[in-house]
N, C-alpha and C positions, 0 to 999 in steps of 0.2 A: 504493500500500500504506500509505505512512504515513498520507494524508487519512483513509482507511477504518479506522485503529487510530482517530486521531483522533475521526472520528466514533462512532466504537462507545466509546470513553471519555464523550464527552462523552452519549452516550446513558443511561449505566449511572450518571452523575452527575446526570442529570435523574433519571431513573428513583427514586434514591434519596431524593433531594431531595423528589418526591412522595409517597415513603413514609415521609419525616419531618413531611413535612404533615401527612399522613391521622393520624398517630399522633397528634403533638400537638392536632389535631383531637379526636379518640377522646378525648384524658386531659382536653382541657378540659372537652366535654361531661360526664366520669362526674364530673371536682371539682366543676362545675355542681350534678348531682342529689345527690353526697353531704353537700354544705355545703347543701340542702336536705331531708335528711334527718337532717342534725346538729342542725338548728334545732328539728327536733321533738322530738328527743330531752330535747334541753336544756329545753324547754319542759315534757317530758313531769316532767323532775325536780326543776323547780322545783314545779310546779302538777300535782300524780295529776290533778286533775279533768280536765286536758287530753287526757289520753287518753282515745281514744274510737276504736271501730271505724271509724270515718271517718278520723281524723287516721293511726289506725295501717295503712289501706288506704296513704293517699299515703302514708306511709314508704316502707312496704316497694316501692312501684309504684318511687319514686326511688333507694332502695339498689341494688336487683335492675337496673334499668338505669345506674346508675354501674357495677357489678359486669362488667354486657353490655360495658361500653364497656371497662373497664379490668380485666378479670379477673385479672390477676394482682396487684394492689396488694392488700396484707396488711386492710391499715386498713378499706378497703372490705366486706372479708368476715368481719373483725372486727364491722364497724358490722353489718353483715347479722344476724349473731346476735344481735347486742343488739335489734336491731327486731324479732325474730322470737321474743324475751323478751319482748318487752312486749306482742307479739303472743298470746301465751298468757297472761300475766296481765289483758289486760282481756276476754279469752274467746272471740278471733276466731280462734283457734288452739286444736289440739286438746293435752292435755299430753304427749301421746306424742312431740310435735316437741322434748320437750326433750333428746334425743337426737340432733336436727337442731343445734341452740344448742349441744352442746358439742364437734359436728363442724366447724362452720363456726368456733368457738372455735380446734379443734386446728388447723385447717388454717393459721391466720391467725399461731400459731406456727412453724410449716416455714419459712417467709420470717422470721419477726420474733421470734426465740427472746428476746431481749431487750427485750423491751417489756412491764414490767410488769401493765402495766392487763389486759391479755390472760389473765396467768397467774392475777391476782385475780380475774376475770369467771370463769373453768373454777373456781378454787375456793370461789368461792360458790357457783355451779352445781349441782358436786357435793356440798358439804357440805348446801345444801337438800335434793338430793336422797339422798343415801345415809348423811350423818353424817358425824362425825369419823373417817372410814374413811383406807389406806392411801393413795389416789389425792387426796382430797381432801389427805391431811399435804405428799403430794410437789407438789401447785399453790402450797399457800403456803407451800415451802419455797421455790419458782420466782422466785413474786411477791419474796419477801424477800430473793435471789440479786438478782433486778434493780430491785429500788426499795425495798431497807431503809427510807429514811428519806423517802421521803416522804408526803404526806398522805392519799393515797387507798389505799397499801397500809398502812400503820402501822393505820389505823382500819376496813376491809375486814377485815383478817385478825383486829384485835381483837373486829369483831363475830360472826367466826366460831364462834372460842373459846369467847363468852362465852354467845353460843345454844345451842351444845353444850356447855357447862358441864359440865353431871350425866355426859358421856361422855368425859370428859378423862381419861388418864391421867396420871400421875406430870409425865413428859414432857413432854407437851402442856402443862400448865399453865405448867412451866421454859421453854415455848418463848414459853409467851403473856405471861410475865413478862420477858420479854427484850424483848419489844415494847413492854412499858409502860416500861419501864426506856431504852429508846432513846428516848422523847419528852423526860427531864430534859433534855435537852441544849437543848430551850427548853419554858417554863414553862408557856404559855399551851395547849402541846401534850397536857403530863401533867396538866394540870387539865381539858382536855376526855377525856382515856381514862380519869378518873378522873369525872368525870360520865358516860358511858358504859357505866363498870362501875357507876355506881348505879342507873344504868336499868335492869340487866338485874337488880336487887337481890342486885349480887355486892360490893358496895364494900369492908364491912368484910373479905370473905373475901380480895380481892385485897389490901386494906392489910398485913393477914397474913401473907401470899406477901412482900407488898415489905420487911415487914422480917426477914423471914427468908434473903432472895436476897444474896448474894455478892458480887453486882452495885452493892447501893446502900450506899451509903459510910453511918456515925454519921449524921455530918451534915444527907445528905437526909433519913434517918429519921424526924431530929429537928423536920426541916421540915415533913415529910411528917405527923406525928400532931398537928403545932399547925394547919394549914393546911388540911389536903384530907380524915384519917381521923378527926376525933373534933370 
């Protein structure tokens, strides 16, 4: 009796043991195809010209089978969406799939509610597609819940804003001034939001805003109309 408990342990120990194989198998191969479909992406954002129906085929062939291998990692079906963005803006996708990109967005939140970049990708998404609407306020309210300060939500949400401009309210503008107002905290930050707002030919209006906010001291004002508004 005891040999045979024996054996049947040592059975369910192998047994296991193989199915930590197979697994770490599975996750190697999907990090395999996603760090090959991250490469394109990166590529795709340095250089637009790199996109092209071809390059954007192999993406999606290597996300969807990292996905196959590893389906339950956030990142992966995170990335999915984005390939399946760019898949529509260079025309190999139809635009009805942008419906697809903000599903495979949401999902990629249910595991990962804290992970920025996610919450900014749904609110660009939406703001291109529907405006400065309710859904789009509560993404970059998300995005700013989990990465206030850093570089890819601070200037994502500012360029939200600043495209929907003309459909700001009150609000909206108080909330986009808070964003510009978080970059004093280094310089080299409030001088790129403040070249941003003159690309979209809002500069003098947001200088406006910053000396009327609550938020910025005499001081910067003062720096602020020698340096950056006049």
């Amino acid at each position: 009796m005891k040999v045979s408990l024996f054996l049947i342990l040592k059975l369910i120990t192998a047994c296991l043991c193989l199915y930590l194989i197979v697994i770490a198998f599975r996750w190697g191969i999907a990090s395999t195809y996603y760090f090959q479909t991250n490469a394109l992406l990166e590529r795709w954002n340095d250089d637009r010209a790199s996109l092209t129906i071809e390059s954007y085929q192999q993406a999606k062939e290597a996300i969807e089978k990292a996905v196959n291998f590893h389906p339950e990692h956030n990142h992966y079906i995170h990335t999915q969406g984005r390939v399946l963005h760019w898949g529509i803006i260079v025309g190999a996708e139809k635009k009805s799939r942008y419906s697809d990109v903000g599903s495979l967005y949401l999902a990629a939140t249910k595991t990962r509610p804290y992970w920025s970049e996610t919450w900014t990708d749904l609110a660009r998404l939406n703001a291109y597609l529907y405006g400065m609407n309710e859904k789009t306020r509560s993404y970059v309210a998300k995005s700013r819940a989990t990465g206030r300060y850093t570089q890819h939500v601070m200037f994502t949400v500012s360029k939200i804003y600043l495209a929907n401009w003309d459909y700001l309210s009150n609000e909206d503008k108080r909330s986009y001034i808070l964003v510009v107002h978080d970059s004093f905290l280094k310089e080299y930050r409030l001088k790129e939001q403040l070249a941003l707002a003159k690309k979209y030919n809002k500069l003098q209006m947001v200088c406006l805003l910053l000396y009327k906010s609550q938020y910025v001291e005499e001081a910067n004002i003062k720096a602020l109309k020698l340096r950056f508004c006049e």
